[in-house]
C-alpha positions in Angstrom: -11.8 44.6 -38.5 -13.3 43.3 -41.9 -14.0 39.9 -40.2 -16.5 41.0 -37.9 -18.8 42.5 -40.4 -20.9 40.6 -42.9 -19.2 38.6 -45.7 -19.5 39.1 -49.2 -21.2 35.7 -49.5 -23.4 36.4 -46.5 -25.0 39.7 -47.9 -25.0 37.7 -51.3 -26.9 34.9 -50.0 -30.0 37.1 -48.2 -30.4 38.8 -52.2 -28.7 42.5 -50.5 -27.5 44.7 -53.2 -23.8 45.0 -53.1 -22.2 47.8 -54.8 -18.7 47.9 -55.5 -16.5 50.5 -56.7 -15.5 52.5 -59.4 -12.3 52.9 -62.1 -9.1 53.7 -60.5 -5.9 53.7 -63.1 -8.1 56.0 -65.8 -9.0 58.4 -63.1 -5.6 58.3 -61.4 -3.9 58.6 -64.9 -5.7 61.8 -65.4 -4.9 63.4 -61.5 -1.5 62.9 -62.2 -0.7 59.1 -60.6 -0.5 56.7 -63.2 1.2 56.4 -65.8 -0.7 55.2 -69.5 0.6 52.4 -71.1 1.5 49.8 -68.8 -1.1 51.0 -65.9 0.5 50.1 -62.9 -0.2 50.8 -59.3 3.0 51.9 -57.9 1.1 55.2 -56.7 -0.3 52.9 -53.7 3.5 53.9 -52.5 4.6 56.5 -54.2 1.2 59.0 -53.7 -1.1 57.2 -51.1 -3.0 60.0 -50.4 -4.1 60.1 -54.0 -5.4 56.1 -53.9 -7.2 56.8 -50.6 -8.8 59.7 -51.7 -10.5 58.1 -54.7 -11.2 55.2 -52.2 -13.2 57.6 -49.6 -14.6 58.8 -53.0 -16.6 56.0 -53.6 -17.4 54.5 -50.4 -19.0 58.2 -49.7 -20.7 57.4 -53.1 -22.1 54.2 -51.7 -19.9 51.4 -52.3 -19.8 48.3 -49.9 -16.7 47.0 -51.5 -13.3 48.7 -51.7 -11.1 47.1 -54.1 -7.1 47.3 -53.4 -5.2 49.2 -55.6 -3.1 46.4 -57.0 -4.1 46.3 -60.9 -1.0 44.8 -62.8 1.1 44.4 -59.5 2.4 41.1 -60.7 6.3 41.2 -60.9 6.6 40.5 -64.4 4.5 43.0 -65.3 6.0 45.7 -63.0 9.4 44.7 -64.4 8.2 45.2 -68.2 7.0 48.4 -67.0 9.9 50.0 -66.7 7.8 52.6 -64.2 8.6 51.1 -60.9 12.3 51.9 -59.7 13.3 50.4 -55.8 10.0 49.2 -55.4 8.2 45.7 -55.0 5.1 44.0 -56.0 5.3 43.2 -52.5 5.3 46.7 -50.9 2.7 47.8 -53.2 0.3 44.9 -52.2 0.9 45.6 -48.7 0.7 49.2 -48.8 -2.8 49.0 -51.2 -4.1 46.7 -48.8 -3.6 48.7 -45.8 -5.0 51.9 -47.3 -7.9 49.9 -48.5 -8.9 48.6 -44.7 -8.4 51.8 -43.4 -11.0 53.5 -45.8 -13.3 50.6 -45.6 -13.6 50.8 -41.6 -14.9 54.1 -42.3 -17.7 52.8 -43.7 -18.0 48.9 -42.8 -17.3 48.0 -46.2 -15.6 45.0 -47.2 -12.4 44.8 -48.9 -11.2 42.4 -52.2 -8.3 41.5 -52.8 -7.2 42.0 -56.5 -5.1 40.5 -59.0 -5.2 40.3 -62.8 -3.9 39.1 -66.0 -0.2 38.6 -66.6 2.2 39.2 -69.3 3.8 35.6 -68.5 0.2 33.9 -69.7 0.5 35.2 -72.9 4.4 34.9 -73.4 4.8 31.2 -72.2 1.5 30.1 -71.4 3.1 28.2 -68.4 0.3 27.0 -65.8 3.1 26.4 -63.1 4.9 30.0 -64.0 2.0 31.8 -64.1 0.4 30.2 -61.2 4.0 30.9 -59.3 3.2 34.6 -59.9 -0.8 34.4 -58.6 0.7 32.8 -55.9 2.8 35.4 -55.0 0.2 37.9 -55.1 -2.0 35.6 -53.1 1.0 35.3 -50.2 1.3 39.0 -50.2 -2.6 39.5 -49.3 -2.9 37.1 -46.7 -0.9 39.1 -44.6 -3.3 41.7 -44.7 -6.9 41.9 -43.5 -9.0 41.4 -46.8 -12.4 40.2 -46.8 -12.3 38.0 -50.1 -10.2 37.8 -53.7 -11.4 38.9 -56.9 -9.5 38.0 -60.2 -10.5 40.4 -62.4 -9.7 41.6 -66.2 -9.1 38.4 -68.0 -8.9 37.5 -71.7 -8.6 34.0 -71.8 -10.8 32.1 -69.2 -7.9 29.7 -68.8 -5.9 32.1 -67.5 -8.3 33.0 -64.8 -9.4 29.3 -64.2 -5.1 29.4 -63.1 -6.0 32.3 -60.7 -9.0 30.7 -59.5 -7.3 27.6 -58.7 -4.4 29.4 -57.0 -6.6 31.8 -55.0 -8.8 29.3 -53.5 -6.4 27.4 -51.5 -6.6 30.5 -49.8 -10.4 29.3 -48.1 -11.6 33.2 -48.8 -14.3 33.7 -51.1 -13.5 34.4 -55.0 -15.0 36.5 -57.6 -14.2 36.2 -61.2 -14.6 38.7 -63.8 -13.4 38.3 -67.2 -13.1 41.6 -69.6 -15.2 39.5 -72.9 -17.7 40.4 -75.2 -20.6 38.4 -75.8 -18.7 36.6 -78.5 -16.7 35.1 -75.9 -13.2 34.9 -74.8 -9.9 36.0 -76.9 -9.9 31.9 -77.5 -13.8 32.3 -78.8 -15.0 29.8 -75.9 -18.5 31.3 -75.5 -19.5 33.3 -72.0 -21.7 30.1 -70.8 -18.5 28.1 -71.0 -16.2 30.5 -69.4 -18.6 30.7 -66.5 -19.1 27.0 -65.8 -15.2 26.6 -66.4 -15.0 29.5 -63.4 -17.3 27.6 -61.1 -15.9 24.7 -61.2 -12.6 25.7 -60.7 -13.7 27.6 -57.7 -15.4 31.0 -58.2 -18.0 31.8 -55.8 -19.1 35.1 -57.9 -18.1 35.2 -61.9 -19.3 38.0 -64.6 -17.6 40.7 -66.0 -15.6 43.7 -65.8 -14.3 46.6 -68.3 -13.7 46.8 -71.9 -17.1 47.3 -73.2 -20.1 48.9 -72.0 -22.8 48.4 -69.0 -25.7 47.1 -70.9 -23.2 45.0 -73.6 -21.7 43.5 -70.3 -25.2 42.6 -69.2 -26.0 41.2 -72.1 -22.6 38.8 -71.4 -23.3 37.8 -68.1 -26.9 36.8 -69.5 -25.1 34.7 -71.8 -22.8 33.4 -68.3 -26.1 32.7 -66.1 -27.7 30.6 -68.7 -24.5 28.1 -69.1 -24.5 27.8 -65.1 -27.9 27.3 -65.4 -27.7 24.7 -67.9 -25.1 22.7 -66.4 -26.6 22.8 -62.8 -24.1 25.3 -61.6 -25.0 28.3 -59.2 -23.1 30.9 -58.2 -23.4 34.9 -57.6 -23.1 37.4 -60.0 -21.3 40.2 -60.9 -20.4 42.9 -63.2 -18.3 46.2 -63.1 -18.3 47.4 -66.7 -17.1 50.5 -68.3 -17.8 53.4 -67.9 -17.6 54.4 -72.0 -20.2 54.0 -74.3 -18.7 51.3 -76.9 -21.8 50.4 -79.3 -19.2 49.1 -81.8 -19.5 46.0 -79.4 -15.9 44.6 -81.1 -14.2 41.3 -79.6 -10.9 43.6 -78.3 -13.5 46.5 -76.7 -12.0 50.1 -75.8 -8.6 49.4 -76.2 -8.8 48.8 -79.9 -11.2 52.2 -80.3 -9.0 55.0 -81.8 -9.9 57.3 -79.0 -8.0 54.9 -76.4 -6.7 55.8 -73.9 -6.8 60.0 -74.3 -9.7 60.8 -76.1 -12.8 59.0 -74.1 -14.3 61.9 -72.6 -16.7 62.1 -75.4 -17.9 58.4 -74.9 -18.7 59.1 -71.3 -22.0 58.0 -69.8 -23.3 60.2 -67.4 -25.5 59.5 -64.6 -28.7 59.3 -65.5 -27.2 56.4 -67.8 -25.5 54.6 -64.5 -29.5 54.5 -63.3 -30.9 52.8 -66.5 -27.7 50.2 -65.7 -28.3 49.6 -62.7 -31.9 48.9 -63.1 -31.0 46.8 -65.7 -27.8 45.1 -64.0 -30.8 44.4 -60.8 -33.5 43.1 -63.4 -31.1 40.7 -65.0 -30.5 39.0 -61.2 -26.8 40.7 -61.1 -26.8 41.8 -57.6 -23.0 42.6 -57.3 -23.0 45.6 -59.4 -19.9 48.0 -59.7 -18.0 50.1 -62.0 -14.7 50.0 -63.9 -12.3 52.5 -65.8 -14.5 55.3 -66.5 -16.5 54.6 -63.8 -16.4 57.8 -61.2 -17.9 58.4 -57.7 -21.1 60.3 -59.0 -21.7 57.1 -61.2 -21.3 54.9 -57.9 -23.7 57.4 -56.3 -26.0 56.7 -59.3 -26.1 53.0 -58.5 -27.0 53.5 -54.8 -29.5 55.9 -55.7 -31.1 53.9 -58.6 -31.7 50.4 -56.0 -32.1 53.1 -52.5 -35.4 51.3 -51.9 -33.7 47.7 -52.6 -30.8 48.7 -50.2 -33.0 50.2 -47.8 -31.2 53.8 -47.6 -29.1 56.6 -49.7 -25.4 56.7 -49.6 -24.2 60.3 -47.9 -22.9 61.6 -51.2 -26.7 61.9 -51.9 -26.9 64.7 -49.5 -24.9 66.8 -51.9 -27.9 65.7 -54.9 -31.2 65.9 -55.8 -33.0 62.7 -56.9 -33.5 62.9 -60.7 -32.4 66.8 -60.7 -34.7 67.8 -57.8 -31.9 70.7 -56.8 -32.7 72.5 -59.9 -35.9 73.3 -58.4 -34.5 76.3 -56.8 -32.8 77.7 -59.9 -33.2 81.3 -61.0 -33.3 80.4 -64.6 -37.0 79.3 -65.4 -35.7 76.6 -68.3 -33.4 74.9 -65.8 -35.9 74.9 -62.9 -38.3 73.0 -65.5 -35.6 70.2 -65.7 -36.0 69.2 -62.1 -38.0 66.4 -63.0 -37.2 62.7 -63.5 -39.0 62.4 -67.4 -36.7 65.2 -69.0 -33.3 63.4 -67.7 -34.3 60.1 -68.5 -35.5 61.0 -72.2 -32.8 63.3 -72.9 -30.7 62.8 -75.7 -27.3 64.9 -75.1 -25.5 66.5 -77.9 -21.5 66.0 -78.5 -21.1 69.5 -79.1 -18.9 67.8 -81.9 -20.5 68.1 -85.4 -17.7 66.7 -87.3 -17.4 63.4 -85.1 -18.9 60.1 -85.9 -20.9 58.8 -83.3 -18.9 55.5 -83.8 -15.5 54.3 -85.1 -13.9 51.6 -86.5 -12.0 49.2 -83.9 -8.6 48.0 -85.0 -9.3 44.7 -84.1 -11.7 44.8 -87.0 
């Protein structure tokens, strides 16, 4: 079982590499799962086979952390859905944490538990009601075999500091990742602020997750290191960004880009760009390093591949791909065998195909 293996914190503490997962609602909204708009996970029920076939995705990929599907499983949000008919946040939890274990002890990953923002924060802004909710989230895990909680895709840091302080009574370990710009929070309290409030409400691990970009959410857990570090504060770090290129870099991120939430696929980053993160994400002292919507098992692979020498070994979806196109070098074509090398994918610039498309937009939170 998960307790037997090392802990998050442990493989943390000796500086390992830990690579966590990628994007599950997008992806599952385009198989078919998932409905857009409200996002929520009653597929952990209603199409299991679905969530743990995306999970075996990415642990093949590499990924030492499989996250339960559980993204908006609060009940208030489930009940504003209007998607969920004769079925609980309870037996969704349960049934996501299951599938999650299961997968992991295929692999000796770890499994976190997740929970997110709630519709109650922003209605009533009621610590005991929206604590009471975390809570119940919290409850339903416990009965489950998860390795640690993360609180993840937060606006407000207060909100999280509530899900901090609820999760912790737990004695797991806690990760917190807010979905910010570097401007800061949807209250403008700067990223150095949010991550000291994060510590010392509990957080073991804090950075960020979704929204905006991989090197624009590096750029924000910079901002988070340097208020830990100028407070005295130490803690891990983590960040599982999107998987969209988003140099607009606005406050709201992708959901306030007109081509939210069904016309992306051009802002994809493909996997020579999931390298250059992950280098980047390694160089800046992140060292949990993962994906969010947008991100898909070849750009987990990517990650593994990009820090193979800092983790010591490939994941087995690299037996399926050449390092930095080295397949190609069996290719009849004479032009693609000459792109088996690591200069022309790194320098490439790829075309849209688009030529009446901007190359940016105009957020409506702008």
């Amino acid at each position: 079982m998960g307790s037997k293996r090392k802990g998050i914190l442990e493989r943390l503490d000796a500086g390992e590499v830990v690579v966590g997962d990628g994007g599950y609602v997008m992806q599952l909204e385009r198989r078919g799962y998932v409905k857009a708009g409200h996002w929520t996970p009653e597929a952990a029920v209603e199409h299991p086979e679905a969530v743990r076939q995306l999970h075996r995705e990415f642990l093949r990929a590499g990924a030492n952390v499989i996250q339960t599907f559980t993204f908006y499983c609060s009940e208030d949000k489930l009940e504003i859905s209007g998607n969920v008919k004769g079925i609980t946040g309870a037996q969704i939890n349960e049934a996501a944490c299951d599938m999650a274990r299961e997968v992991a002890n295929e692999g000796a990953a770890l499994v976190a538990g997740g929970v997110s923002q709630t519709p109650c924060y922003v209605k009533s802004h009621s610590e005991p009601e929206v604590k009471a909710i975390f809570k119940k989230q919290m409850d339903n895990f416990m009965k489950k075999d998860i390795d640690f909680f993360i609180a993840e895709f937060f606006e407000h840091v207060e909100e999280a500091v509530w899900a901090v302080e609820v999760l912790k009574t737990s004695g797991k370990t806690i990760g917190a990742t807010l979905c910010i710009s570097p401007h800061g929070d949807m209250d403008a309290v700067p990223p150095g602020e949010c991550a000291v409030r994060l510590v010392k409400a509990g957080a073991d691990i804090v950075g960020i997750n979704c929204h905006l970009d991989p090197l624009t959410c590096i750029r924000t857990v910079k901002l988070m290191k340097a208020g830990l570090d100028k407070a005295g504060l130490k803690a891990h770090l983590m960040i599982q960004p999107l998987g969209f290129h988003t140099p607009e870099c606005n406050l709201g991120g992708y959901v306030s880009l007109p081509e939210f939430p069904f016309a992306l696929e051009t802002r994809a980053m493909t996997r020579w760009d999931m390298q250059k993160y992950a280098r980047e994400a390694y160089n800046a002292g992140i060292r949990y390093i993962g994906g969010c919507c947008g991100f898909e098992a070849y750009h987990i692979r990517a990650i593994a591949e990009e820090l193979a020498a800092e983790r010591g070994f490939l994941p087995p979806a690299s037996e399926k791909h050449g390092l930095w196109g080295a397949a190609l070098e069996m290719h009849t074509k004479p032009w693609v065998r000459a792109r088996a090398r690591r200069e022309y994918w790194e320098n490439l610039l790829p075309a849209s195909g688009r030529p009446k498309c901007p190359s940016m937009a105009t957020p409506a939170d702008e």
